[in-house]
C-alpha distance (Angstrom), angle and dihedral (degrees) to the residues before:
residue distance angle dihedral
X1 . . .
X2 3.62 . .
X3 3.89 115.3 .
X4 4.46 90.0 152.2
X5 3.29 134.9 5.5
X6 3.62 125.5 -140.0
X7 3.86 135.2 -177.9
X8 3.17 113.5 -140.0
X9 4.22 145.7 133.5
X10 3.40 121.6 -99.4
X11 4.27 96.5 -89.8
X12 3.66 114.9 -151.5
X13 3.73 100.6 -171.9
X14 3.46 122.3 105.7
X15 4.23 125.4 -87.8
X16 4.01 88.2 -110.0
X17 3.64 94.3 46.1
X18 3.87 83.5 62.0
X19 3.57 98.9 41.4
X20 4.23 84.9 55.9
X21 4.00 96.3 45.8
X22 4.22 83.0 42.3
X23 4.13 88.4 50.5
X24 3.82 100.7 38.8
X25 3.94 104.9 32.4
X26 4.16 103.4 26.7
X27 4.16 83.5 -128.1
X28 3.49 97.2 166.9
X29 3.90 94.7 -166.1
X30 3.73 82.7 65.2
X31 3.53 86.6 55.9
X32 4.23 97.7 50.8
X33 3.65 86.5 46.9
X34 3.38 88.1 62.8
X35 3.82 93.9 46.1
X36 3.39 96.6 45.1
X37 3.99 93.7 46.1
X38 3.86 91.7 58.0
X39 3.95 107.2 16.7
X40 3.99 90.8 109.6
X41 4.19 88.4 47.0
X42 4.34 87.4 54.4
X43 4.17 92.1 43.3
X44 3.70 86.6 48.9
X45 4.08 99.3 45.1
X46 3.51 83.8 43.9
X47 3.47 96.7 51.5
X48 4.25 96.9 39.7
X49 4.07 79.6 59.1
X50 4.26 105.9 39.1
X51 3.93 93.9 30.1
X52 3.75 91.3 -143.1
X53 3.35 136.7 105.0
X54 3.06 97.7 -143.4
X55 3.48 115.2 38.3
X56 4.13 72.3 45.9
X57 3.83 90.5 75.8
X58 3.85 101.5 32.9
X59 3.61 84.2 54.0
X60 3.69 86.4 47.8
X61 3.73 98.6 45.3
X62 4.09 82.8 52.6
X63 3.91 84.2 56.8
X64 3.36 93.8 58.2
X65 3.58 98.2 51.9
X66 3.58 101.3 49.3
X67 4.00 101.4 43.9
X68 3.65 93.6 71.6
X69 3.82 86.3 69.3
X70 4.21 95.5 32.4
X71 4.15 79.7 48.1
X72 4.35 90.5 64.2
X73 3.67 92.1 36.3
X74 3.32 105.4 55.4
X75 3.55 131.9 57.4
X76 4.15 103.5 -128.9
X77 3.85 114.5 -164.0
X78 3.52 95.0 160.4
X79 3.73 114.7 29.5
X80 3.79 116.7 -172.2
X81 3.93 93.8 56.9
X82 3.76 97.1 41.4
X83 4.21 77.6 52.7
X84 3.86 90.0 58.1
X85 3.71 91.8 39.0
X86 3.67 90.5 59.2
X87 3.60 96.9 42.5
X88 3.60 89.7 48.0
X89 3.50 89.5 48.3
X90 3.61 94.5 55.6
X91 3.79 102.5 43.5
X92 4.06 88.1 51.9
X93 3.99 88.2 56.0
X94 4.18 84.7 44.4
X95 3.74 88.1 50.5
X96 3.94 91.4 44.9
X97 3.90 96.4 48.7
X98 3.38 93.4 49.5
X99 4.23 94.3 54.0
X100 3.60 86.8 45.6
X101 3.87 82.9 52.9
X102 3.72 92.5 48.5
X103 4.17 91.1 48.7
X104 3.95 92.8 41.3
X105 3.98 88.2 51.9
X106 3.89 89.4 50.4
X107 4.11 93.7 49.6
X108 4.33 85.6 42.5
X109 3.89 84.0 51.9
X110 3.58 100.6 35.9
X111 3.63 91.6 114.5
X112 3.91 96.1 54.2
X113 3.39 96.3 36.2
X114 3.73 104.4 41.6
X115 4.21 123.4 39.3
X116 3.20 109.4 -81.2
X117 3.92 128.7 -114.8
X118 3.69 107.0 -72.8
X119 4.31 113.3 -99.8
X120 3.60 111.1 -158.8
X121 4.02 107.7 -171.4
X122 3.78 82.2 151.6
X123 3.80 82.0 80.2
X124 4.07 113.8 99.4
X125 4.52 91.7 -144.0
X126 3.29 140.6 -6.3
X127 4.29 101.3 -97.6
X128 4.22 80.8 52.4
X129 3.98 87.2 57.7
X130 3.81 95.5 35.0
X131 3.75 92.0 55.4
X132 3.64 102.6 39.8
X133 4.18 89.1 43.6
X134 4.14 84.1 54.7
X135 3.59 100.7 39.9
X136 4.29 79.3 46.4
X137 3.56 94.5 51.7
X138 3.77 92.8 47.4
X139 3.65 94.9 61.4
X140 3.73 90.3 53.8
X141 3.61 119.1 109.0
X142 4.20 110.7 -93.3
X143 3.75 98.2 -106.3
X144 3.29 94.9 49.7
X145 4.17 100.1 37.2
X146 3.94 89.0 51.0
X147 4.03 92.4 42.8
X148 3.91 85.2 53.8
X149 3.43 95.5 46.8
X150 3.57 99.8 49.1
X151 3.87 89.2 52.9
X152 3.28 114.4 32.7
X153 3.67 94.6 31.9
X154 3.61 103.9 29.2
X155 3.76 94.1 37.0
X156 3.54 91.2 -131.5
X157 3.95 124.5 156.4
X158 3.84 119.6 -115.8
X159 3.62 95.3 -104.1
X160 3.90 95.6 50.7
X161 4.28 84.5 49.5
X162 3.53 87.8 51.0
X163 3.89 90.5 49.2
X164 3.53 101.5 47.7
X165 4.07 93.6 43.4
X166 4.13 90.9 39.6
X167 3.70 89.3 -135.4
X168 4.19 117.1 129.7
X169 3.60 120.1 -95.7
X170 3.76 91.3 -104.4
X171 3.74 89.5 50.4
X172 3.22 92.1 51.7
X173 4.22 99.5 50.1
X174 3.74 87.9 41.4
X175 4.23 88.8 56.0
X176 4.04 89.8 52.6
X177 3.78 93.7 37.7
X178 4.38 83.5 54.1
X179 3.16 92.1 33.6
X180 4.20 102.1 56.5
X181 4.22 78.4 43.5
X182 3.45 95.3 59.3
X183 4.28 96.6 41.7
X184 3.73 83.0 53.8
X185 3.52 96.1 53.7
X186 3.72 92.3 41.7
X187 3.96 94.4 49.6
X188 3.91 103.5 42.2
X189 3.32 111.6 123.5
């Protein structure tokens, strides 16, 4: 795999002689050495944790832009495992942003994906659908009458609802998405 290219001579010095010639003097061959010594060992963590190729070597080309600054910040004694600790570092926070992707698209979709809140122009005024919408979400099982309440009547967001009740996030979209099913049933004319 080739992600960069470097020229360079074979370097027989040790990884944490480079890192302190890269640190103290700025020598940037020091610092392609280093690349080009252990490029193959980041594509390869970074593929063992994304399981893509090729979010494997965008994650890698990320790497290798942002260890020139982790290399002077850091004090490196042993340099291969900090290597894989960073890596691994950085493909966990890849992983995470993209499930926090995956739930924020869900609660931007909700109302495509999941049945919409109940309308009821069937309803002669406003006290007539007030009353029959409370008396309808009182007959709804508890999960799914508190998880309503809490976000359509509280306003709050599905992560505060889930920790007020204590029920998972999943729990808690799956009691609103039953719940608005069963208040339509219940108020159709």
């Amino acid at each position: 795999m080739q992600l960069l290219r470097f020229t360079h001579k074979k370097d027989a010095r040790k990884d944490e002689e480079l890192v302190v010639i890269y640190r103290e003097r700025q020598d940037q061959s020091a610092y392609e050495t280093l690349l080009n010594r252990h490029l193959h060992t980041i594509y390869l963590e970074t593929l063992n944790y994304l399981k893509d190729q090729e979010e494997a070597k965008e994650a890698t080309l990320q790497l290798c832009g942002t260890l020139s600054d982790k290399l002077r910040k850091y004090e490196i004694d042993n340099f291969l495992p900090w290597l894989k600790t960073v890596t691994r570092n950085h493909c966990l926070q890849l992983l995470k942003d993209k499930r926090r992707l995956r739930i924020d698209n869900i609660d931007n979709e909700s109302d495509s994906i999941f049945v919409e809140f109940p309308t009821f122009d069937h309803l002669d005024n406003e006290e007539d659908l007030y009353e029959q919408l409370g008396d309808a979400v009182d007959e709804l099982k508890k999960p799914q009458r508190d998880c309503i309440r809490l976000f359509h009547y509280q306003g709050k967001s599905y992560e505060e609802v889930s920790e007020i009740t204590g029920y998972p996030l999943n729990q808690v979209k799956s009691h609103i998405q039953n719940g608005r099913l069963n208040l339509k049933k219940k108020l159709r004319p």
